[in-house]
C-alpha positions as protocol buffer text, in pm:
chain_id: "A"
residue {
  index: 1
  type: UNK
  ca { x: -6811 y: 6139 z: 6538 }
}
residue {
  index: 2
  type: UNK
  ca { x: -6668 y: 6426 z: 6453 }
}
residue {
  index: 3
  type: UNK
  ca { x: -6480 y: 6492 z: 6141 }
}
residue {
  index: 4
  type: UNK
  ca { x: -6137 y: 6678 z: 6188 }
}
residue {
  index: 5
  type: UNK
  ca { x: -5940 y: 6649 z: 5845 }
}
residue {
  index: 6
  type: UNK
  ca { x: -6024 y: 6451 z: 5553 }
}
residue {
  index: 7
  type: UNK
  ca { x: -6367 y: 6291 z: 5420 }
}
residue {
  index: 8
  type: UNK
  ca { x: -6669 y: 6063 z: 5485 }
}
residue {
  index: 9
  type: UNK
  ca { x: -6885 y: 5884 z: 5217 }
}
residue {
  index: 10
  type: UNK
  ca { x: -7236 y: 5837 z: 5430 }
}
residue {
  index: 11
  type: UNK
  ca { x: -7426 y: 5513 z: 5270 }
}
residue {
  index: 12
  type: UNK
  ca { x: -7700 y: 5279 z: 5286 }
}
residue {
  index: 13
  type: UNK
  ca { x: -7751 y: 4924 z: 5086 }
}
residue {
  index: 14
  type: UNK
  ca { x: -8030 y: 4758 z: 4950 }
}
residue {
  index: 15
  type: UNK
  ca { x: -8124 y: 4360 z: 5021 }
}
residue {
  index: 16
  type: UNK
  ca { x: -7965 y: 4363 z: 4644 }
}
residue {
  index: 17
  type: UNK
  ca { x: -7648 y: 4517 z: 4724 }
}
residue {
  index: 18
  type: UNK
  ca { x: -7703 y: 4856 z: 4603 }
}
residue {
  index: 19
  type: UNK
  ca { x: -7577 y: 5135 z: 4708 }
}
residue {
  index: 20
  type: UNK
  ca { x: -7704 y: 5508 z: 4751 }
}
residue {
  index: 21
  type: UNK
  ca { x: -7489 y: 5766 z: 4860 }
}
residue {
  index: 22
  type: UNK
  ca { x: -7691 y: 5989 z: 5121 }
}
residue {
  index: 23
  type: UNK
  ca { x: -7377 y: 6211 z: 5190 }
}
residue {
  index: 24
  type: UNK
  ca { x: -7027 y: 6347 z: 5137 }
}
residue {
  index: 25
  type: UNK
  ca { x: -6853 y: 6529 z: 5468 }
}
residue {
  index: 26
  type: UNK
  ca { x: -6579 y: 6681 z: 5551 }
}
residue {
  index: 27
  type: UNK
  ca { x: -6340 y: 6925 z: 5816 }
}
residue {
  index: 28
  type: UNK
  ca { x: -6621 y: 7044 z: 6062 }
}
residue {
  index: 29
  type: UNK
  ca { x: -6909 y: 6772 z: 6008 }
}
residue {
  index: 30
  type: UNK
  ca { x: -7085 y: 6524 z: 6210 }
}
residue {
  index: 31
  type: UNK
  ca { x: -7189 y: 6162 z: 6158 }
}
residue {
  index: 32
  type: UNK
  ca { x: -7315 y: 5920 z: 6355 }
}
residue {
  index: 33
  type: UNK
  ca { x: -7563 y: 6149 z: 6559 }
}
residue {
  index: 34
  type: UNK
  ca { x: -7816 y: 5851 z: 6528 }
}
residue {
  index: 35
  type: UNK
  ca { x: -7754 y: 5717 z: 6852 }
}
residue {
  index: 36
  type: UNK
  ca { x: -7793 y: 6080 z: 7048 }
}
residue {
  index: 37
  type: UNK
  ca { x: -8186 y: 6021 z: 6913 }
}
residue {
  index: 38
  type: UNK
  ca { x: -8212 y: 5634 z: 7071 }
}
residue {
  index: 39
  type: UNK
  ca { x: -8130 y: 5470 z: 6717 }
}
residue {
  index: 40
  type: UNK
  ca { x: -7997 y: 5160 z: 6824 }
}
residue {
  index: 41
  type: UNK
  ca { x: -7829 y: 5014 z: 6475 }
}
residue {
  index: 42
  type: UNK
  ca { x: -7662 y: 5241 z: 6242 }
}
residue {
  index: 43
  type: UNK
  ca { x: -7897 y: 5324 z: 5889 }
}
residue {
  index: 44
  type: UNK
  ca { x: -7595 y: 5343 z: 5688 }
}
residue {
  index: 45
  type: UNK
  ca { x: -7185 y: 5295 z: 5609 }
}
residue {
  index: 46
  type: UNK
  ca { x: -6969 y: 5552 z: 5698 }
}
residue {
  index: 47
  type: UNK
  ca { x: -6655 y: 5515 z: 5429 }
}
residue {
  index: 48
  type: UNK
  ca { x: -6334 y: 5770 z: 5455 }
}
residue {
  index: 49
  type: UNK
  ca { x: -6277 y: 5857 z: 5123 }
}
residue {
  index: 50
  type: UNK
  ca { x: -5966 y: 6018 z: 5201 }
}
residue {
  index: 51
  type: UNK
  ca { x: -5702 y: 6002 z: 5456 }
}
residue {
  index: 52
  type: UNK
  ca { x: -5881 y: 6155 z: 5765 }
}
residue {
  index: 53
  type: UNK
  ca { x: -5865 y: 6192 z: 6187 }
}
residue {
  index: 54
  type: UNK
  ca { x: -6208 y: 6168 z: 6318 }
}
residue {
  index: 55
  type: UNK
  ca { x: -6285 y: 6266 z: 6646 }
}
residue {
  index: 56
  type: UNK
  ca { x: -6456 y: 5979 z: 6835 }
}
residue {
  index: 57
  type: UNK
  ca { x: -6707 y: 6132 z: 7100 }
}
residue {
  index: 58
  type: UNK
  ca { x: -6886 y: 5902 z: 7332 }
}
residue {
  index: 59
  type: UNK
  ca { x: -7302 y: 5924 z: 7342 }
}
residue {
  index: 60
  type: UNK
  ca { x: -7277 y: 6017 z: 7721 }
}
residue {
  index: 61
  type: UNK
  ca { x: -7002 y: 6253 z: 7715 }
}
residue {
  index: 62
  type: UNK
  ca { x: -7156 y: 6440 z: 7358 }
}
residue {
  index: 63
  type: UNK
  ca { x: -7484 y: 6459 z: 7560 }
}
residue {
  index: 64
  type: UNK
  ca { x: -7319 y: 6607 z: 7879 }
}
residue {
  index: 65
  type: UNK
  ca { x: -7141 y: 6863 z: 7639 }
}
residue {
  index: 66
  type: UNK
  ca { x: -7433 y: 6986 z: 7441 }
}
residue {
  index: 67
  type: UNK
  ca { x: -7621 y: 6987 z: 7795 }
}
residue {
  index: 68
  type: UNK
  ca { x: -7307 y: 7178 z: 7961 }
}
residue {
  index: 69
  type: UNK
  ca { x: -7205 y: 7381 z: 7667 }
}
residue {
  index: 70
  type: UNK
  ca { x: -7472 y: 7633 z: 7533 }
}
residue {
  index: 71
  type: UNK
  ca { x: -7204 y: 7690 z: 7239 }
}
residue {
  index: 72
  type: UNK
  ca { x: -7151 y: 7363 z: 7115 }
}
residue {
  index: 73
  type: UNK
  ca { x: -7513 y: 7294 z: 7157 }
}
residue {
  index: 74
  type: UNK
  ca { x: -7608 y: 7588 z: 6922 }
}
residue {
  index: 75
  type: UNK
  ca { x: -7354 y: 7508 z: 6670 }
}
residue {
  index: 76
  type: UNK
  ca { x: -7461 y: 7134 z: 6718 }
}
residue {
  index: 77
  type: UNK
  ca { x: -7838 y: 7218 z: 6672 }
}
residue {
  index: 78
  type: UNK
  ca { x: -7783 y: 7429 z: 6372 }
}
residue {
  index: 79
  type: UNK
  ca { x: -7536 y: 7163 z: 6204 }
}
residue {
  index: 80
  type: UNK
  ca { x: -7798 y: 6939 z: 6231 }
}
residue {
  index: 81
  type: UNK
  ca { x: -8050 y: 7134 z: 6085 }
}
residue {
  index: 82
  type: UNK
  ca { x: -7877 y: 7252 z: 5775 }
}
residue {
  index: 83
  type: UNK
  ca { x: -7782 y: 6867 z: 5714 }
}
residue {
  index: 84
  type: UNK
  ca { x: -8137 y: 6795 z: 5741 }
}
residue {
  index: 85
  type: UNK
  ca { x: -8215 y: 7115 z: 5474 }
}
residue {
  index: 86
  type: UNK
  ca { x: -7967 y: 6960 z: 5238 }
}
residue {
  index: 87
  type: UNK
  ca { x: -8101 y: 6618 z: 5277 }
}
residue {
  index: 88
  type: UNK
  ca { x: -8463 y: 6707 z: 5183 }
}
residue {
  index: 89
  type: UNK
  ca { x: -8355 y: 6936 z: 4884 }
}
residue {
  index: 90
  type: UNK
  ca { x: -8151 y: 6617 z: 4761 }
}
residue {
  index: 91
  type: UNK
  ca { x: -8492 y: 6394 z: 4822 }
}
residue {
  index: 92
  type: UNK
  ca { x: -8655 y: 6693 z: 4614 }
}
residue {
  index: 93
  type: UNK
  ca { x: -8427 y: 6671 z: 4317 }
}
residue {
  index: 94
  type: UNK
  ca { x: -8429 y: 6301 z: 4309 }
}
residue {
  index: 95
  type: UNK
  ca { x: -8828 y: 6366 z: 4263 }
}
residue {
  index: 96
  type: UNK
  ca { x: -8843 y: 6710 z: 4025 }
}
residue {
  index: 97
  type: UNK
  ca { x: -8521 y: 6769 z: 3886 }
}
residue {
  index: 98
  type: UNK
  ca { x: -8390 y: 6662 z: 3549 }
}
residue {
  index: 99
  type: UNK
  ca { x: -8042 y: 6467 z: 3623 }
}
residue {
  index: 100
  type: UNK
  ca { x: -7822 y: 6803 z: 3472 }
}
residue {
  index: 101
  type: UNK
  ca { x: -7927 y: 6966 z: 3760 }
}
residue {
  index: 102
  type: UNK
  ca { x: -7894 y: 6697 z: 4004 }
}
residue {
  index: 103
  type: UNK
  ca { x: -7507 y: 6684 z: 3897 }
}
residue {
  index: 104
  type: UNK
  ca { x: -7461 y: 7065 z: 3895 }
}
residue {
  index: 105
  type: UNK
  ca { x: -7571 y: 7085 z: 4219 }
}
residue {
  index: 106
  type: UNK
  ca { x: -7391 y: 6814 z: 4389 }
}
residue {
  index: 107
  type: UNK
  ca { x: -7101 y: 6953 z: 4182 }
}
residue {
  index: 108
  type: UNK
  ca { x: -7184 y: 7301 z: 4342 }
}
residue {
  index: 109
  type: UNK
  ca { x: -7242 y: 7132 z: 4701 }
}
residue {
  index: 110
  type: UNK
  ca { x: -6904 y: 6908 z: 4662 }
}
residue {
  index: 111
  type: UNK
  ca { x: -6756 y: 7308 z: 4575 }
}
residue {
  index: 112
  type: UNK
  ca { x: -6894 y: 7448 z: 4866 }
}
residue {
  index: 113
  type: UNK
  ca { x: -7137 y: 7687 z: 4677 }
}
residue {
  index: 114
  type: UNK
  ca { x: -7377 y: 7848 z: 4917 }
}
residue {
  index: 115
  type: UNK
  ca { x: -7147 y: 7768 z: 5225 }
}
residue {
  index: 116
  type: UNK
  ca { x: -6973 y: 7990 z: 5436 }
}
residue {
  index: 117
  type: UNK
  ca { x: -6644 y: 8079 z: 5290 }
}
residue {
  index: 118
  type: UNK
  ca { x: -6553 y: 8112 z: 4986 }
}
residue {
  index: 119
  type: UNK
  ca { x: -6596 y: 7849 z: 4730 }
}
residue {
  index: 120
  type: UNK
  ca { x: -6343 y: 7589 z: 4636 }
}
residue {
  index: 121
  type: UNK
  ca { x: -6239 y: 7561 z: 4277 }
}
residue {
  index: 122
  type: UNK
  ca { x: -6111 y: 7236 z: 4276 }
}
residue {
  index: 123
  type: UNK
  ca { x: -6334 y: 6957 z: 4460 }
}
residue {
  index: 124
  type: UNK
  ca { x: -6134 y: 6611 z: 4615 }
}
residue {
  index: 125
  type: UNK
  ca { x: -6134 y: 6359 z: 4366 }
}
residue {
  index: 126
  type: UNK
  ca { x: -6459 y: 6171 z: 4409 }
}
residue {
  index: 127
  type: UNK
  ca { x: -6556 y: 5863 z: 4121 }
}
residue {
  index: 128
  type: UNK
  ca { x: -6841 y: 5852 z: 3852 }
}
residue {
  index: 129
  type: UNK
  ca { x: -6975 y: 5546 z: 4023 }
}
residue {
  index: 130
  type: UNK
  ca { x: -6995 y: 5761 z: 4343 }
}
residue {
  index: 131
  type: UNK
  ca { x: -7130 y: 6052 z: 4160 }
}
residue {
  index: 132
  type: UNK
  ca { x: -7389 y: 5835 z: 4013 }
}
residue {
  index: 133
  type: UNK
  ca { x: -7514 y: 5651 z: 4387 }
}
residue {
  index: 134
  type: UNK
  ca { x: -7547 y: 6025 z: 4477 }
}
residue {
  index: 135
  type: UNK
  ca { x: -7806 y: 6130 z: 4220 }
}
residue {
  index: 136
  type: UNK
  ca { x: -7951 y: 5828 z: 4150 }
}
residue {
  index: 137
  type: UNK
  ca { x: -7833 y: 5783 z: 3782 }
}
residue {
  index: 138
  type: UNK
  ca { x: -7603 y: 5497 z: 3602 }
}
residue {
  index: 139
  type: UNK
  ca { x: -7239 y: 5586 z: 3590 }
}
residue {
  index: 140
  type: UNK
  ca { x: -7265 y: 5606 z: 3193 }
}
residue {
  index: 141
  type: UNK
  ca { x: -7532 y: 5862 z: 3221 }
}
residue {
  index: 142
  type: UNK
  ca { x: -7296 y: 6074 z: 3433 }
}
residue {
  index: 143
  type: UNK
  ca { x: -7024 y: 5995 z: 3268 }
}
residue {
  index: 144
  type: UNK
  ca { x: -7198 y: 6180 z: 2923 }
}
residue {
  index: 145
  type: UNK
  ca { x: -7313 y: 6449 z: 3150 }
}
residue {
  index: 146
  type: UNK
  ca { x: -6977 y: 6503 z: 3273 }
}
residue {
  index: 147
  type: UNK
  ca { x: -6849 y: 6548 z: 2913 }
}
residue {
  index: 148
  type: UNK
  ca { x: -7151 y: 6792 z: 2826 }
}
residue {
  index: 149
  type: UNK
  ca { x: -7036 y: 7009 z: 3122 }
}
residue {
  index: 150
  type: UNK
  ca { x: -6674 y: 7014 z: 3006 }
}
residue {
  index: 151
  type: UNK
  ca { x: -6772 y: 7111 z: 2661 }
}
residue {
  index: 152
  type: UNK
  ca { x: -6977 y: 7384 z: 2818 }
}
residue {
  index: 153
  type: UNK
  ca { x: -6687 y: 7517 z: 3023 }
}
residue {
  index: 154
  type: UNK
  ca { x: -6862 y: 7403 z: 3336 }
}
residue {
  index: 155
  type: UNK
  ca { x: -6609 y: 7189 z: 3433 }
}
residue {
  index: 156
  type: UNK
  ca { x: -6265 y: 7108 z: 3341 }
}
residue {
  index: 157
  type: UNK
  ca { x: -6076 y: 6774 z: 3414 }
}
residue {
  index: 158
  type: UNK
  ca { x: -5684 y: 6785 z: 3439 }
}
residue {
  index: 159
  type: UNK
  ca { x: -5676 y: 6526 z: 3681 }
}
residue {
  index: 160
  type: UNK
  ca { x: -5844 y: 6708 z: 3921 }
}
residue {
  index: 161
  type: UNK
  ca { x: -6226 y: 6867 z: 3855 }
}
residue {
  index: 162
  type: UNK
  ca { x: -6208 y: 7229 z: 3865 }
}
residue {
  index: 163
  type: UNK
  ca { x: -6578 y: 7400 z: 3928 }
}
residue {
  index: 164
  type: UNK
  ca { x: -6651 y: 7682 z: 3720 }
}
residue {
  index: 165
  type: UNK
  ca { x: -6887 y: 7918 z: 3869 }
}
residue {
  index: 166
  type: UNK
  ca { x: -7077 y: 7944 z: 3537 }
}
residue {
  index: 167
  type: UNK
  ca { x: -7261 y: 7584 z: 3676 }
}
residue {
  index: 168
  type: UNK
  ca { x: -7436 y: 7783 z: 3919 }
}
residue {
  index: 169
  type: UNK
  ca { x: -7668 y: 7882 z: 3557 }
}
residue {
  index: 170
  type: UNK
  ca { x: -7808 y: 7499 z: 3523 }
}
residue {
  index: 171
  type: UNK
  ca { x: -7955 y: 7506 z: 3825 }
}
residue {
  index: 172
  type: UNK
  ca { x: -8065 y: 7840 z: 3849 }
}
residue {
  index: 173
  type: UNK
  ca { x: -8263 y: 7774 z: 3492 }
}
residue {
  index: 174
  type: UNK
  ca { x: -8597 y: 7603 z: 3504 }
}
């Protein structure tokens, strides 16, 4: 699937009910690539988080195109393996990091720091609870880190959460 406006929550569940957020998409990304590998059940829940179009591609007609087109299979290829980058730094922080930095950089990521482009300022509305499944901390905990980063200037909230580009400095610190 290919997303074409608007945005995916990518999640999986525990036997409990729990839920971990492995990924937030948007304009330009892929989901559901599982199946191109021989995956025969899907690992996780895609949710649209806002109103979106996504682009459903068939298994045999995505595998004739990246077979037939050299430039969709770069792009494709490349996708993929930036995803997969992003998705071992996260399993990283959820190991090393202190949960500050886990925030500021899912902040950063949500802002589309170290993208091409330029960086958005204000990132689409996305919940504590959310923000919490995606770091792996309690809602309360980023709820108080949320309010250090404010009184920082990190972050403001007017109903919208505008990134400041002085976040970049907790996770460049050690």
């Amino acid at each position: 699937m290919y997303i074409q406006k608007g945005g995916v929550k990518l999640s999986v569940h525990s036997k409990t009910g729990r839920e971990a957020v492995v990924a937030m998409l948007g304009p330009a990304d892929f989901f559901g690539e599982g199946s191109l590998a021989g995956q025969p059940l899907r690992m996780n829940s895609a949710t649209a988080i806002t109103p979106s179009t996504i682009l459903l591609v068939g298994k045999q007609k995505m595998v004739r195109l990246l077979h037939q087109q050299h430039a969709m299979s770069d792009l494709f290829i490349a996708y993929m393996l930036a995803r997969n980058r992003r998705i071992e730094e996260d399993l990283i922080d959820q190991f090393f990091d202190f949960g500050e930095k886990r925030l500021a950089r899912t902040l950063l990521l949500l802002a589309n720091y170290g993208q091409k482009g330029k960086p958005r300022q204000v990132v689409p509305r996305i919940s504590q609870t959310t923000l919490a499944e995606m770091i792996g901390a309690s809602r309360s905990k980023v709820n108080v880190m949320l309010n250090n980063f404010k009184k920082l200037g990190f972050i403001e909230d007017r109903g919208e959460l505008k990134i400041n580009s002085s976040l970049l400095s907790v996770v460049l610190h050690d």
